[in-house]
GUPA-978898 format. One record per atom (N, C-alpha, C): residue in three letters; atom name; x, y, z. Coordinates in Angstrom, 1 decimal. Example, Ala and Ser with C-alpha at 12.3 -4.5 7.8 and 13.67 -1.06 7.14 Angstrom:
MARVO   res   atom       c1       c2       c3
MARVO   ALA      N     13.2     -5.7      7.8
MARVO   ALA     CA     12.3     -4.5      7.8
MARVO   ALA      C     13.2     -3.3      7.8
MARVO   SER      N     12.8     -2.2      7.1
MARVO   SER     CA     13.7     -1.1      7.1
MARVO   SER      C     12.9      0.0      7.9
% end
This chain:
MARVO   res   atom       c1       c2       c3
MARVO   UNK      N     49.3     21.7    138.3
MARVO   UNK     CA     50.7     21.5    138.1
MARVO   UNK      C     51.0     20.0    138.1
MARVO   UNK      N     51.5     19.2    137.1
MARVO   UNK     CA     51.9     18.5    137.6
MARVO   UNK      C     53.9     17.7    137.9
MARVO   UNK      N     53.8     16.6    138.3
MARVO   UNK     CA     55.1     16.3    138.7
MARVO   UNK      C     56.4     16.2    137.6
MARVO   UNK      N     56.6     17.3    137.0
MARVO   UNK     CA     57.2     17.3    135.8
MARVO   UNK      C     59.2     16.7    136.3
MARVO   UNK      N     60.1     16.3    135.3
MARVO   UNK     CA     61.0     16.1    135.5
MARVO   UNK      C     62.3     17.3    136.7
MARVO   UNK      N     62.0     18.5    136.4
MARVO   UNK     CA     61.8     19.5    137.3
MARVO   UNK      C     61.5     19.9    138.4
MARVO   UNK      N     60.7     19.9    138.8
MARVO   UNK     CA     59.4     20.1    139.8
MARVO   UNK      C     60.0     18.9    140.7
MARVO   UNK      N     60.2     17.1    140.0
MARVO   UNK     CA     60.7     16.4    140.7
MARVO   UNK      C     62.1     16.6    141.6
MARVO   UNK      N     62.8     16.9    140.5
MARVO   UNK     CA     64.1     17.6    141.0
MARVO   UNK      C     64.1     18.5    142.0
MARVO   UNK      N     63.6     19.4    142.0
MARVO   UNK     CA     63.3     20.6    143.1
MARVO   UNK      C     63.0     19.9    144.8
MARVO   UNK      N     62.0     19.2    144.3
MARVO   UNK     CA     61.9     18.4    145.7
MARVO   UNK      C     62.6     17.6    146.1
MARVO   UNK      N     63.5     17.0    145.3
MARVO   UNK     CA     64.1     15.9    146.2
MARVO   UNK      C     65.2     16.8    146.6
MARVO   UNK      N     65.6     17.6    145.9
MARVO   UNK     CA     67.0     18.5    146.6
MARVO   UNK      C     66.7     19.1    147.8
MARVO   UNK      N     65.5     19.7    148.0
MARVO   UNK     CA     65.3     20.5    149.2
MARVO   UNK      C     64.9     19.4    150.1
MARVO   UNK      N     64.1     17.6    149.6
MARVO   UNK     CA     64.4     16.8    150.8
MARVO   UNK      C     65.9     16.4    151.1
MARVO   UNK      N     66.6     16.4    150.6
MARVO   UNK     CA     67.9     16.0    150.6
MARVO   UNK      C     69.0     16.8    151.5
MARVO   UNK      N     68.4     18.5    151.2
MARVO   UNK     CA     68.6     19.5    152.1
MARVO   UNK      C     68.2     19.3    153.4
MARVO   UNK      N     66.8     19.1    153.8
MARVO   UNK     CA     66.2     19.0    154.7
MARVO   UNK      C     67.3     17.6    155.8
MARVO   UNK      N     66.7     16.6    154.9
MARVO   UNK     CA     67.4     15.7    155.9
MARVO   UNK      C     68.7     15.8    155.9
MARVO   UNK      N     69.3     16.4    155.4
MARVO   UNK     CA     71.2     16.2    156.1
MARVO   UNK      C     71.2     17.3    157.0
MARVO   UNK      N     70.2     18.5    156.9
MARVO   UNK     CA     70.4     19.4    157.8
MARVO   UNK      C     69.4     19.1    159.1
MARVO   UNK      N     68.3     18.5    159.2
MARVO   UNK     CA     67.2     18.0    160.0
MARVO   UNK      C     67.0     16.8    160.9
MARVO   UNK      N     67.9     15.7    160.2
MARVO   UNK     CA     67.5     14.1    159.9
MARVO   UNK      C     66.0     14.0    160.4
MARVO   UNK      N     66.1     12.5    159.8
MARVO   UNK     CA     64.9     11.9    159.0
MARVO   UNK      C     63.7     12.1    159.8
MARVO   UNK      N     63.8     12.1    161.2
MARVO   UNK     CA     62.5     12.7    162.0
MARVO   UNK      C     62.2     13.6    162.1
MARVO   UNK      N     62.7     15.1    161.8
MARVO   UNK     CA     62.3     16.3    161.5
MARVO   UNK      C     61.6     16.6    160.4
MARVO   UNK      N     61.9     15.8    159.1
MARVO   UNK     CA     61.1     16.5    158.1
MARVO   UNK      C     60.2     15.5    157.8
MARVO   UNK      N     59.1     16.6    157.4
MARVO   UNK     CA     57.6     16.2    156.9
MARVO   UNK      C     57.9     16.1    155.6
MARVO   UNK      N     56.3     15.9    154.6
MARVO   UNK     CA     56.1     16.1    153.0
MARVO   UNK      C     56.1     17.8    153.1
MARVO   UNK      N     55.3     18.1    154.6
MARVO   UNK     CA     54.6     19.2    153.6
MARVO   UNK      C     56.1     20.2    154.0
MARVO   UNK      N     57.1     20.3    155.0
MARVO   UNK     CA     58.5     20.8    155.0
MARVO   UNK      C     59.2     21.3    153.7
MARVO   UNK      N     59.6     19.5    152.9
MARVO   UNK     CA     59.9     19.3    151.7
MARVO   UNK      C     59.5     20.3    150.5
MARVO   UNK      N     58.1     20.2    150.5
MARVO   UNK     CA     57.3     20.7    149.5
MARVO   UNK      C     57.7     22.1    149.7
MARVO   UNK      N     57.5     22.8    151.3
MARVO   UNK     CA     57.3     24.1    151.1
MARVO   UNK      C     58.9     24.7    150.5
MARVO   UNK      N     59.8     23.9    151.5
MARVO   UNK     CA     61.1     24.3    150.9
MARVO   UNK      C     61.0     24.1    149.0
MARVO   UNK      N     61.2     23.3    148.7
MARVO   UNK     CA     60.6     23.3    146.9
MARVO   UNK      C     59.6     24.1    146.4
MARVO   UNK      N     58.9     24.9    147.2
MARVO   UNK     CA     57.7     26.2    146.7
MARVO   UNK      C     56.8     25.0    145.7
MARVO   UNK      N     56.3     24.0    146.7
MARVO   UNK     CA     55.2     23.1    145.8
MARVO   UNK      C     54.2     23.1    146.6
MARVO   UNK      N     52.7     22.5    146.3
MARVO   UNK     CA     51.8     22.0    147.7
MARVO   UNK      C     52.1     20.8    147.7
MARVO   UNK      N     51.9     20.6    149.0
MARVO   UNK     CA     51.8     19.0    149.6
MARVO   UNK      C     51.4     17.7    148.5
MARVO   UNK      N     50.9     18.4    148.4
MARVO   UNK     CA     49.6     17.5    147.7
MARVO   UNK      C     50.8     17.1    146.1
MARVO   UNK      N     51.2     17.7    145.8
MARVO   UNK     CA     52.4     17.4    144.3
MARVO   UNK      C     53.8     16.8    144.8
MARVO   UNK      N     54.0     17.1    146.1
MARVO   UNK     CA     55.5     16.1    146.5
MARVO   UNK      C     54.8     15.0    147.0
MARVO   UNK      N     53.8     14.7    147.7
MARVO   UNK     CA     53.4     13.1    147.6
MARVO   UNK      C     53.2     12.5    146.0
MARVO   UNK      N     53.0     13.6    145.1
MARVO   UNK     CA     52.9     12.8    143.8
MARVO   UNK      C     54.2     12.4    143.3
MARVO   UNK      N     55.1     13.1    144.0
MARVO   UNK     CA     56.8     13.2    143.6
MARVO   UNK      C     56.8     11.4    144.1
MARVO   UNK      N     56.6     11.4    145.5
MARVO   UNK     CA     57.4     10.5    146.3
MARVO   UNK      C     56.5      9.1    146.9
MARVO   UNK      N     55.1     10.0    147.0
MARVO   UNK     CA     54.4      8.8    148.0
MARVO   UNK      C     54.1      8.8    149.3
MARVO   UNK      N     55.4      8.9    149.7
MARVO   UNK     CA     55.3      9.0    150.9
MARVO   UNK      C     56.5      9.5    151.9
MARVO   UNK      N     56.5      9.6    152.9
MARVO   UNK     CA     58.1     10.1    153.6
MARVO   UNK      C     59.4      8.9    153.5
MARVO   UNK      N     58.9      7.7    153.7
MARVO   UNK     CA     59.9      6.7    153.6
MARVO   UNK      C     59.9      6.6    152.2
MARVO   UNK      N     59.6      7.0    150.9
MARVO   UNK     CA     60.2      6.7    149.5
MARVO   UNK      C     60.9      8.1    149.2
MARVO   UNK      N     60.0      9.6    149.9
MARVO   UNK     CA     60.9     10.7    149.8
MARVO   UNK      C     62.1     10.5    150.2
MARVO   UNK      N     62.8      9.9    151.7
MARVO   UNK     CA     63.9      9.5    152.0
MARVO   UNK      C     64.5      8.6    150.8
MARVO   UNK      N     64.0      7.3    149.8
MARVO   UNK     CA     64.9      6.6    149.5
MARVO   UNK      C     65.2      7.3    148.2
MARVO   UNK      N     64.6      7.9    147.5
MARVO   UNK     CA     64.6      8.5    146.6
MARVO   UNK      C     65.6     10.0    146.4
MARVO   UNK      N     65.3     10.6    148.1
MARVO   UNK     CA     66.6     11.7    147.9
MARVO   UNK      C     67.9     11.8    148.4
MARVO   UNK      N     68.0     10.1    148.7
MARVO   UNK     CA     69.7      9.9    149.0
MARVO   UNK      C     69.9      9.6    147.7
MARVO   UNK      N     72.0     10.0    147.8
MARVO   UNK     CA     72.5      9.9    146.3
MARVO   UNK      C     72.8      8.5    146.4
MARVO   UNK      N     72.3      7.8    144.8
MARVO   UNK     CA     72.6      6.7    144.5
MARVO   UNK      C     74.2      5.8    145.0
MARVO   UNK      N     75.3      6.8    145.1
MARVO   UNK     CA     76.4      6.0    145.8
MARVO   UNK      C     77.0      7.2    146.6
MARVO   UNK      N     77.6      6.6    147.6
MARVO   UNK     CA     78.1      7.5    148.7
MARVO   UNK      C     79.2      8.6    148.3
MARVO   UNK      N     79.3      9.6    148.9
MARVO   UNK     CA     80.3     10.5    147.7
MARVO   UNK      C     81.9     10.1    148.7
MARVO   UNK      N     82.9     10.0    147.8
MARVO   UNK     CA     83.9      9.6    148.2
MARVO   UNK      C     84.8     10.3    149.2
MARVO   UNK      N     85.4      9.1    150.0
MARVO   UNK     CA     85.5      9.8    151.3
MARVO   UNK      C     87.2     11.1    150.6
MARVO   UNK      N     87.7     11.9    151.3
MARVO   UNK     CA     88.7     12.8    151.0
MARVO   UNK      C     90.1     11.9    151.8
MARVO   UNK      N     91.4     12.2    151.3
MARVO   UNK     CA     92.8     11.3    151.4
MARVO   UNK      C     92.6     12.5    152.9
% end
C-alpha cells in the first residue's frame, strides 16, 4: 500500500485527533497509524517521524478565536 493522497490524510487526522486529545507525549507512530487502520511502517512514510507527524498535523493557521 502505498502513501497515497488519502491514506495521507487519514493519518494526519487521527494524529491531529490523537494529539488534542493525548498531547504530544502520549502519542506514538504506531497509535496514529492504528487509529488511521495503517501499519507503522506507512505512517512513517506519511511523516518520518513523530516530530514531523506533529508539524505536519497542526492546522496551517490557528482557527479563529469566537466574540
Amino acid at each position: 500500500m502505498s502513501a497515497g493522497p488519502q491514506t495521507r490524510e487519514r493519518v494526519l487526522q487521527a494524529a491531529r485527533r490523537l494529539f488534542g486529545e493525548r498531547g504530544y507525549a502520549a502519542v506514538t507512530i504506531r497509535a496514529a497509524a492504528a487509529e488511521a487502520g495503517v501499519s507503522p511502517a506507512l505512517a512513517m512514510k506519511v511523516a518520518g517521524s513523530k516530530e514531523q507527524l506533529h508539524a505536519l498535523a497542526r492546522p496551517a493557521e490557528p482557527a479563529p478565536l469566537l466574540p
